[in-house]
N, C-alpha and C positions, 0 to 999 in steps of 0.2 A: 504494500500500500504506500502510496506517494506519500511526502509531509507535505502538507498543507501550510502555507504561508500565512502569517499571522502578523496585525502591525500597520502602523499606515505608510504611505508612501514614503520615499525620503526626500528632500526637495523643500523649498517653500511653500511652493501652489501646486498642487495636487490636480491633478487632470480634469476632474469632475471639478472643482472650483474655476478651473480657466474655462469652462462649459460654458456655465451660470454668467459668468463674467462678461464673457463674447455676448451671451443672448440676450443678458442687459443691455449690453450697448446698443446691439439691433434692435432691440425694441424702443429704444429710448431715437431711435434714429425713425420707424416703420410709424409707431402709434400718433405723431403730429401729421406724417404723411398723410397716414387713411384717415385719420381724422375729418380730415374735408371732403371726402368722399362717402366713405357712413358712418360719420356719429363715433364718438364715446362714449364711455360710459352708459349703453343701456343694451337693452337683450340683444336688440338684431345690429349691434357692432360686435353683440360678443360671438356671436352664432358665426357671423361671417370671420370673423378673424380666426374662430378655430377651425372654419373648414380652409379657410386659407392654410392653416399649419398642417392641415393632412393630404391637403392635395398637393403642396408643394413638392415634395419628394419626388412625383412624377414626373414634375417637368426640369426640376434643377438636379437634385442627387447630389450626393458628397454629404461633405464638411458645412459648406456653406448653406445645404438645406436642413442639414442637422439645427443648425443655429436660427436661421428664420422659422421652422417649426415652433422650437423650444420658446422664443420669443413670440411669436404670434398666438400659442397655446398658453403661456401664462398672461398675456395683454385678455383673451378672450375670455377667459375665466375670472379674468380680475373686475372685465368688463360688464360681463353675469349677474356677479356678486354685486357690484356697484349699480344695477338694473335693480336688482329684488330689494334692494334695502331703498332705494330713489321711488321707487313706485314703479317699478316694469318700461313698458319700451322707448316712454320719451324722459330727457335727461333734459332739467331745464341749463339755459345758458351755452350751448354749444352748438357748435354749426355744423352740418349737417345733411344729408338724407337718411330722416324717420326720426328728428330731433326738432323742437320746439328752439327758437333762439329769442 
């Protein structure tokens, strides 16, 4: 039986934290984008941004779809959350399509 490795990486930043890190940025880069297109902050910006994050893979692939996924799937769900606690699909003060401004 093999020994199994135990322990965290060695290094400063660890793999999965340069993940997170990258899909911060693209998000923090994507979410003012689409913004103007449909909405923050309410259901139907969170609906589209996370099929944005599952369809992406098909047409980009790699590394760099890893990251726009990862990024457009916590934007979408954060988007959700910020829907059900606002009152569901319009979010006031934001521009818009399916947004009240």
């Amino acid at each position: 039986m093999a020994k199994r490795k135990r322990g965290r990486k060695k290094g400063i930043v660890s793999g999965q934290f340069t993940d997170y890190l990258i899909a911060g940025l693209v998000k923090s880069f994507t979410e003012p984008l689409l913004a103007n297109y449909i909405g923050n902050a309410n259901l139907v910006s969170g609906a589209v941004k996370i099929g944005i994050g599952y369809g992406v893979q098909k047409f980009i692939g790699g590394n760099v779809a890893k990251y726009i996924k990862m990024a457009m799937l916590i934007d979408g769900a954060e988007d959700i959350v910020y829907g059900l606690f606002r009152g569901g699909l319009q979010a006031q003060g934001q521009s818009g399509f399916g947004v009240v401004v």
